[in-house]
KELUMDO-953499 format. One line per field, with one value per residue (C-alpha): residue number from 1; chain; y, z, x negated; residue in one letter. Coordinates in steps of 0.5 Angstrom, whole numbers, plus 2048, in hexadecimal, padded with zeros to 3 digits. Last residue first. Layout:
KELUMDO-953499
n <- c(NUM,...) $
chain <- c(A,...) $
v <- c(Y,...) $
w <- c(Z,...) $
u <- c(X,...) $
res <- c(A,...) $
end
This chain:
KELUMDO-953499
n <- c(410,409,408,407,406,405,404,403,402,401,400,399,398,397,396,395,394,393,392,391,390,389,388,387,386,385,384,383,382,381,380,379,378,377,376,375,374,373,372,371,370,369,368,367,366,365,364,363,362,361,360,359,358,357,356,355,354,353,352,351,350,349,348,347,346,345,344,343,342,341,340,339,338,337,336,335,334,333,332,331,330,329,328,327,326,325,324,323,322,321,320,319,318,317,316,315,314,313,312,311,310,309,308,307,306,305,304,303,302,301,300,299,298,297,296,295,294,293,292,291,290,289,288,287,286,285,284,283,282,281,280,279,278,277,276,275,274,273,272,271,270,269,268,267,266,265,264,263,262,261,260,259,258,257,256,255,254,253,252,251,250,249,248,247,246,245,244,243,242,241,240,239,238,237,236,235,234,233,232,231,230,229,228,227,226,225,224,223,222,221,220,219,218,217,216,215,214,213,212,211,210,209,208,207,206,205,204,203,202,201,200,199,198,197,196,195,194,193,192,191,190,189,188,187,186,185,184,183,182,181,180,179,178,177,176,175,174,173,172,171,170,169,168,167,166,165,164,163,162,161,160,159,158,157,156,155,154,153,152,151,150,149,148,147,146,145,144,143,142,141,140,139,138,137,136,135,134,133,132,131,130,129,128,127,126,125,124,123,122,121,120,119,118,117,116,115,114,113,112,111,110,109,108,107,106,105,104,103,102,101,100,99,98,97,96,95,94,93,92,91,90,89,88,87,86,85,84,83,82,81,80,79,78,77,76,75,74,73,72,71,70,69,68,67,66,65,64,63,62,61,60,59,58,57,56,55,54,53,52,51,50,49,48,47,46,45,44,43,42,41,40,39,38,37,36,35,34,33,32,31,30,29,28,27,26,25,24,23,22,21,20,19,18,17,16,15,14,13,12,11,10,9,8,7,6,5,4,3,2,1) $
chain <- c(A,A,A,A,A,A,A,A,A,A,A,A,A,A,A,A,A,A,A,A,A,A,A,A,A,A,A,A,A,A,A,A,A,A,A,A,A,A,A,A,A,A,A,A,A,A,A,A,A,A,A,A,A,A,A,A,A,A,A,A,A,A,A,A,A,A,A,A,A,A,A,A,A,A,A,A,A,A,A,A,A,A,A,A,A,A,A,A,A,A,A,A,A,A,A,A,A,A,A,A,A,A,A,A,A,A,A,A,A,A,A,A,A,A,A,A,A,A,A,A,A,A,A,A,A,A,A,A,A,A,A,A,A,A,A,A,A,A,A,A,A,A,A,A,A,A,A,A,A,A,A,A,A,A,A,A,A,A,A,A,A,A,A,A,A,A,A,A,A,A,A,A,A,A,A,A,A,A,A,A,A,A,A,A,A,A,A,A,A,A,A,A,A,A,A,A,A,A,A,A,A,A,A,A,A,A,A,A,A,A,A,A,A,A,A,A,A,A,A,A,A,A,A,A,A,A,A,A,A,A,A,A,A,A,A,A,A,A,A,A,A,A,A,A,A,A,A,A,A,A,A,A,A,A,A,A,A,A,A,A,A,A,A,A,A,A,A,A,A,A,A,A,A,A,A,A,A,A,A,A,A,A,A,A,A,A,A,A,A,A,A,A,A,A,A,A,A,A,A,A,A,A,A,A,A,A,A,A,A,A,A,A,A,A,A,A,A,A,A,A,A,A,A,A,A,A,A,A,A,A,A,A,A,A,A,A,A,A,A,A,A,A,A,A,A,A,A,A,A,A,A,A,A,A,A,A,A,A,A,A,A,A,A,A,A,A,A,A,A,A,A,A,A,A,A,A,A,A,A,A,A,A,A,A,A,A,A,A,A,A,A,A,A,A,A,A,A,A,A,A,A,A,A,A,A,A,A,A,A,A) $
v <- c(80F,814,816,81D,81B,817,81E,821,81C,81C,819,811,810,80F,812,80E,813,80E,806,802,7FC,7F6,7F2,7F6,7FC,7FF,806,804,7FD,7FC,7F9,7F1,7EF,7F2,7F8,7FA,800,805,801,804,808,802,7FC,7F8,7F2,7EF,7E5,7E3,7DF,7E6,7EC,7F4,7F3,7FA,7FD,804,808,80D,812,818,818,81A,820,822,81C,81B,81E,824,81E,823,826,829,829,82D,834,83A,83D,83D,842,83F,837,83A,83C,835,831,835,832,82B,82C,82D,82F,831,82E,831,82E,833,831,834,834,83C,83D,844,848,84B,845,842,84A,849,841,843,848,845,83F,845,848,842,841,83C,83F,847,849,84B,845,840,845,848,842,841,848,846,849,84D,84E,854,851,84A,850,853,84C,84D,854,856,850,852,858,855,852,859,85C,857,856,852,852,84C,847,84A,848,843,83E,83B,83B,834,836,830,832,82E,82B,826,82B,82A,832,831,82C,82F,835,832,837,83D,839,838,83F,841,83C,83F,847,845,842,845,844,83F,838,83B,838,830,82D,828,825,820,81A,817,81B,818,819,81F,821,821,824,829,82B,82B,831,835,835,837,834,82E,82B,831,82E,827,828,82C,825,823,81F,81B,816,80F,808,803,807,806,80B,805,802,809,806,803,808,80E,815,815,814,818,818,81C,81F,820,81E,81B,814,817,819,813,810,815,814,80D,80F,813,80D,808,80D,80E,807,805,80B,809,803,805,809,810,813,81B,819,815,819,81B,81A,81C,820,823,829,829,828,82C,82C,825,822,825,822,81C,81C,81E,818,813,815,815,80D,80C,80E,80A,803,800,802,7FF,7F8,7F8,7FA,7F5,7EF,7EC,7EB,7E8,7E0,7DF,7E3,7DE,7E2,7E8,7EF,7F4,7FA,801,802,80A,80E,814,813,80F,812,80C,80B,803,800,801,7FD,7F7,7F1,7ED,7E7,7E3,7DC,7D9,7D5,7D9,7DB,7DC,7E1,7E5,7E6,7E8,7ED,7EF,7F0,7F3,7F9,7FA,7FB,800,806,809,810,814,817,817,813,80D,805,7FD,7F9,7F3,7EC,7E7,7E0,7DC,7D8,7D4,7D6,7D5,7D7,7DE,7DF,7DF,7E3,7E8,7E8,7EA,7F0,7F2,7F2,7F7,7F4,7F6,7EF,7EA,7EC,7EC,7E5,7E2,7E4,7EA,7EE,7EA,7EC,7F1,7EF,7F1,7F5,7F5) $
w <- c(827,82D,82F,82D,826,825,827,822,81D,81D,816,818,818,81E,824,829,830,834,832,839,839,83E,838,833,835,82F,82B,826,824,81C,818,815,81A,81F,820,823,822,826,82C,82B,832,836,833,82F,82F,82B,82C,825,827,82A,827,826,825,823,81E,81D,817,818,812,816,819,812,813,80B,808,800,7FC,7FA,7F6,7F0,7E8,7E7,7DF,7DC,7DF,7DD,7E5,7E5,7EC,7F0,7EE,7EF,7F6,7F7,7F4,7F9,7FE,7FC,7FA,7F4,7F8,7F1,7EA,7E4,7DD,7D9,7D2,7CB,7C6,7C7,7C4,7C0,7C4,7C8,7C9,7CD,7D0,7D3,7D6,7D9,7DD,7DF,7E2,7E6,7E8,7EB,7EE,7EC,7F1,7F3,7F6,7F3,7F4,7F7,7FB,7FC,7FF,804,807,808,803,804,7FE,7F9,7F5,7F2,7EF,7EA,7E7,7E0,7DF,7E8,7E7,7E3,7E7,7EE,7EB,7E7,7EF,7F2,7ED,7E6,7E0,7E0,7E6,7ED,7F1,7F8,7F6,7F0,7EA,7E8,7E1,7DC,7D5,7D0,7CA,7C6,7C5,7BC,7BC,7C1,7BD,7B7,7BA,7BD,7BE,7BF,7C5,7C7,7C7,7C9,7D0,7D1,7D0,7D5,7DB,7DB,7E0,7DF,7E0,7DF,7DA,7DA,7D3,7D2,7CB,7CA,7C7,7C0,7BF,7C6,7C4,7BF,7C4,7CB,7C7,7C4,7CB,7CF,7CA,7CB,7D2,7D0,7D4,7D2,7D8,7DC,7D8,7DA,7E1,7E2,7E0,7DA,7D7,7DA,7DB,7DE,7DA,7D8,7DA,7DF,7E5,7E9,7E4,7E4,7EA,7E7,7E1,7E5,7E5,7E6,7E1,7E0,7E7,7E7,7E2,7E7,7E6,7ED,7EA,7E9,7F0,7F3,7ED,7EE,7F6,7F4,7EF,7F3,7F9,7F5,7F2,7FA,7FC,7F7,7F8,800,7FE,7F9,7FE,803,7FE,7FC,7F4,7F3,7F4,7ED,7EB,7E6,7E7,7E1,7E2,7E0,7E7,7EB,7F2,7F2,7EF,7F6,7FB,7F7,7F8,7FF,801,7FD,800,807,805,803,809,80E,80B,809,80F,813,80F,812,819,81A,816,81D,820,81B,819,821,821,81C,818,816,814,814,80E,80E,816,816,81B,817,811,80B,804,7FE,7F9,7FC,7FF,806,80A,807,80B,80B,80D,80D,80D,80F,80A,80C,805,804,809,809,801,803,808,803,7FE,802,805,7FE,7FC,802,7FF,803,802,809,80F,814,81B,817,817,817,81B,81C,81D,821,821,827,828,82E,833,830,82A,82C,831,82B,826,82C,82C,825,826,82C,827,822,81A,817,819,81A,813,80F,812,812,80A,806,806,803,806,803,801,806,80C,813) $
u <- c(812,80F,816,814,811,818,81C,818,818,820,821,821,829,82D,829,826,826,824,828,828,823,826,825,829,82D,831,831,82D,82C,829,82C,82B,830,82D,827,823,81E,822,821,819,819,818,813,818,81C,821,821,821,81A,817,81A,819,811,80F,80C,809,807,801,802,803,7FD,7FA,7FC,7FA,7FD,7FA,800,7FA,7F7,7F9,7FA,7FF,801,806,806,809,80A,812,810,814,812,80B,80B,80F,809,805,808,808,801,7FE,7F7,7F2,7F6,7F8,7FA,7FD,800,7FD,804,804,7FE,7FD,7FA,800,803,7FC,7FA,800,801,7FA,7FD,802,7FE,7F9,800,803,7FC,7F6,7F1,7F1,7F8,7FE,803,7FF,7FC,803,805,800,800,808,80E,813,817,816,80F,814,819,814,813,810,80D,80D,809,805,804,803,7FD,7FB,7FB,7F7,7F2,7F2,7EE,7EA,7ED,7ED,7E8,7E6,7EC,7E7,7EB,7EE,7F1,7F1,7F3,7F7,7F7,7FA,801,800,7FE,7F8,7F5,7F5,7F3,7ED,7E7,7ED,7EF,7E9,7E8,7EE,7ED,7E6,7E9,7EF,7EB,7E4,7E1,7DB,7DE,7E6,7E8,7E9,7EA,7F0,7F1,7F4,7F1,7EF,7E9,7E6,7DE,7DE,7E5,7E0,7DA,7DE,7E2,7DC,7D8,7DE,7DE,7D7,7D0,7D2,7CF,7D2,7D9,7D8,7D6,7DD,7E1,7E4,7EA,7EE,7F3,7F4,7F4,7FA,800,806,804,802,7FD,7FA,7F6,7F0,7F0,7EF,7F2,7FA,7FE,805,807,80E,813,819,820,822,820,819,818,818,813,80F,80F,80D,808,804,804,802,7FC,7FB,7FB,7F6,7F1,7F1,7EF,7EA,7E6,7E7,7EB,7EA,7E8,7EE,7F3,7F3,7FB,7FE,803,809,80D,814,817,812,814,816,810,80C,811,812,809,809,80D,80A,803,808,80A,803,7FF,804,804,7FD,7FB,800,7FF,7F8,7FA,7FF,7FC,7FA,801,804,801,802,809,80B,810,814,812,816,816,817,81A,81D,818,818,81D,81B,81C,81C,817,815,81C,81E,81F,819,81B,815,815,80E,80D,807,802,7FD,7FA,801,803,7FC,7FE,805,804,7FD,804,808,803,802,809,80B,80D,813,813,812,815,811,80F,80E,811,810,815,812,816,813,813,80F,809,806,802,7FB,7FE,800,7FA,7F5,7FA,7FA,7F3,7F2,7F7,7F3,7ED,7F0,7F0,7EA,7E6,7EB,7EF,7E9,7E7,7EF,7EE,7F3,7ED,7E9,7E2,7DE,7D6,7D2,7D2,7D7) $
res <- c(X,X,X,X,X,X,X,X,X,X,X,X,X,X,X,X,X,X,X,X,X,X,X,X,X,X,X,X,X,X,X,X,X,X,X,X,X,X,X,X,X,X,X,X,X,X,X,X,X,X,X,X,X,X,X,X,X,X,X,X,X,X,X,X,X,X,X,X,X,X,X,X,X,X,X,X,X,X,X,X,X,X,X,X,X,X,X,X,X,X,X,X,X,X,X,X,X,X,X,X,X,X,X,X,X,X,X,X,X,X,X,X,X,X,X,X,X,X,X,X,X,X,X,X,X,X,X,X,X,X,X,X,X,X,X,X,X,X,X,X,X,X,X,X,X,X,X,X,X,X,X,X,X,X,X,X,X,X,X,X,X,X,X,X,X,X,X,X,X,X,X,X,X,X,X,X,X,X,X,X,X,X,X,X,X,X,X,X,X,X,X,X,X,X,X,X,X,X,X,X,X,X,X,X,X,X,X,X,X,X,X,X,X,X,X,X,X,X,X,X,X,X,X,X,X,X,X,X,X,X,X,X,X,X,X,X,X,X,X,X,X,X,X,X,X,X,X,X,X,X,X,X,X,X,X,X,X,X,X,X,X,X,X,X,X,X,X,X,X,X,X,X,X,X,X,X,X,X,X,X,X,X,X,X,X,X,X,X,X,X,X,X,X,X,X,X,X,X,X,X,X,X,X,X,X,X,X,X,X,X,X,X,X,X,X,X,X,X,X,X,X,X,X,X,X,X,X,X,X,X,X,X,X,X,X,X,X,X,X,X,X,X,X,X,X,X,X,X,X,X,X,X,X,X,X,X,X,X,X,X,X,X,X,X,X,X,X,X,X,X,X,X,X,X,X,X,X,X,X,X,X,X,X,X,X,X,X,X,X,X,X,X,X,X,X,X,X,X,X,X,X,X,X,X,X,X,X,X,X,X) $
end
């Protein structure tokens, strides 16, 4: 379809990107007569509940057509769910329900593993601030806005476990999630090779924004600690007063300036001796004292920062902050004050399919067999118990049993 977008909350949009035996099924339904029933909504994972923006377009499809839609949200947005455990039901006409399926899942599943990944992240550093860049690597506005949403619920869910989280994120039509009017940042690399100095970028940008914070990437031309002291020399003032920041994205096929193999163990050795004398994956070590943006290459920087002179400059990195990566980093204590990265975004993105599943049909409990674990009665869910010639296979009595769930083919 080309043209001017449809209203995606309109029978039009609905017919057209929602699966066609979904469009029948609601042809077949009101020519034979219509029924109420209730939908038990899931993923195969564990995840974060974030299910607002599936909410929201449930209840702009409910009102534009005039139907009522219940939605009986199970667990509440921030909260761990486990595999297979029922998010949300949703109960209504059958006829009004059965096309949205499609669109309403894929407003669900990728979120709540986002949600997931970034609790995870903001866990492993409690006193690190994040800010959310994820949306570079999103395939269009839809996804960027569910990928923020999701950020900011994981943040929030590690927040209440003493975390630091996501302090922003990177663009302005998507900060709202975060609390603030507008997103952060500062300068990208094409800035500096324009400038043709790091320390030339960095006066442009604060002779054009004098008011901001400064945060000036260094690693354009390869020389990571010598570009950030000069900057920091250039703006002293700036720097005594904490405003200043330097930003360490180094390419993960070198080192930064000044460190190899051997003096990468070695500043850890200096800082974090005990971190290098536990069994550590090829991965770990890479993020420990590898090339990129490492422990040590963020150790490093910390050094060459106080020895000159300039301990309020903070340290901002970037480069692949993944869960895994963040716990490397937790380990060896790195000095990091700001993470910036979209590495929350789901890597296998199967894992992200949510399910749903009609568990009644006008009151009446009936489920396809294999998924009894999804009814429920007198407002919980059945296990345990036969319910319509169906008996309960393998049901398990809460949703942390993914493998077995996989097995069963949930």
């Amino acid at each position: 379809m080309t043209g001017t977008p449809l209203d995606q909350t309109s029978d039009a949009a609905i017919a057209a990107y929602t699966d066609v035996y979904f469009n029948r099924t609601r042809a077949i339904v009101e020519k034979f007569g219509d029924c109420e029933v209730t939908y038990a909504v899931f993923l195969r994972r564990p995840v974060v509940s974030a299910p607002r923006i599936m909410q929201e377009w449930i209840a702009e499809v409910a009102a534009r057509r005039r139907v009522k839609i219940e939605v009986d949200l199970v667990h509440a947005e921030g909260e761990w769910v486990g595999a297979g455990d029922p998010i949300v039901y949703l109960t209504g006409s059958f006829a009004a329900l059965a096309d949205l399926e499609t669109l309403y899942l894929q407003k669900l599943g990728a979120p709540c593993v986002a949600a997931f990944n970034a609790w995870q992240m903001c866990l492993e550093l409690k006193g690190v601030g994040f800010l959310a860049m994820d949306a570079r690597h999103c395939a269009g506005p839809g996804m960027q806005e569910m990928m923020a949403y999701a950020a900011s619920v994981g943040s929030r869910a590690a927040q209440r476990d003493g975390a630091h989280g996501f302090i922003g994120n990177a663009t302005d039509a998507t900060a709202h999630f975060f609390g603030q009017p507008k997103g952060f940042g500062t300068m990208p690399h094409a800035l500096i090779g324009y400038a043709g100095s790091t320390v030339r970028a960095a006066e442009m940008f604060h002779e054009t924004f004098p008011d901001d914070n400064l945060t000036v990437l260094v690693d354009y031309f390869g020389r990571e600690v010598s570009d950030a002291l000069e900057v920091a020399a250039r703006f002293a003032e700036i720097a005594a007063e904490g405003r200043m920041s330097v930003r360490l994205d180094t390419h993960g096929g070198r080192f930064i300036e000044g460190l190899d193999p051997a003096e990468s163990y070695a500043v850890i050795e200096r800082h974090m001796p005990e971190a290098i004398r536990r069994y550590r994956s090829e991965t770990d070590l890479r993020h420990m004292v590898g090339t990129g943006v490492s422990a040590a290459a963020i150790w490093r920087m910390r050094e060459a920062l106080n020895e000159a002179g300039f301990p309020r400059v903070k340290i901002v990195v970037s480069s692949g902050f993944n869960v895994q990566k963040c716990r490397v980093m937790a380990e060896t204590k790195a000095p990091i004050d700001v993470i910036g990265t979209g590495s929350f975004i789901p890597e296998a993105w199967g894992e992200t399919y949510a399910t749903a599943d009609i568990v009644a049909y006008d009151g009446h409990p009936r489920v396809k067999v294999g998924r009894e674990f999804l009814l429920r009665q007198n407002g919980h869910r059945q296990n345990g118990q036969r319910q319509n010639g169906q008996r309960q296979n393998g049901a398990r009595q809460n949703g942390s049993q993914g493998t077995a769930d996989r097995e069963r083919g949930v």
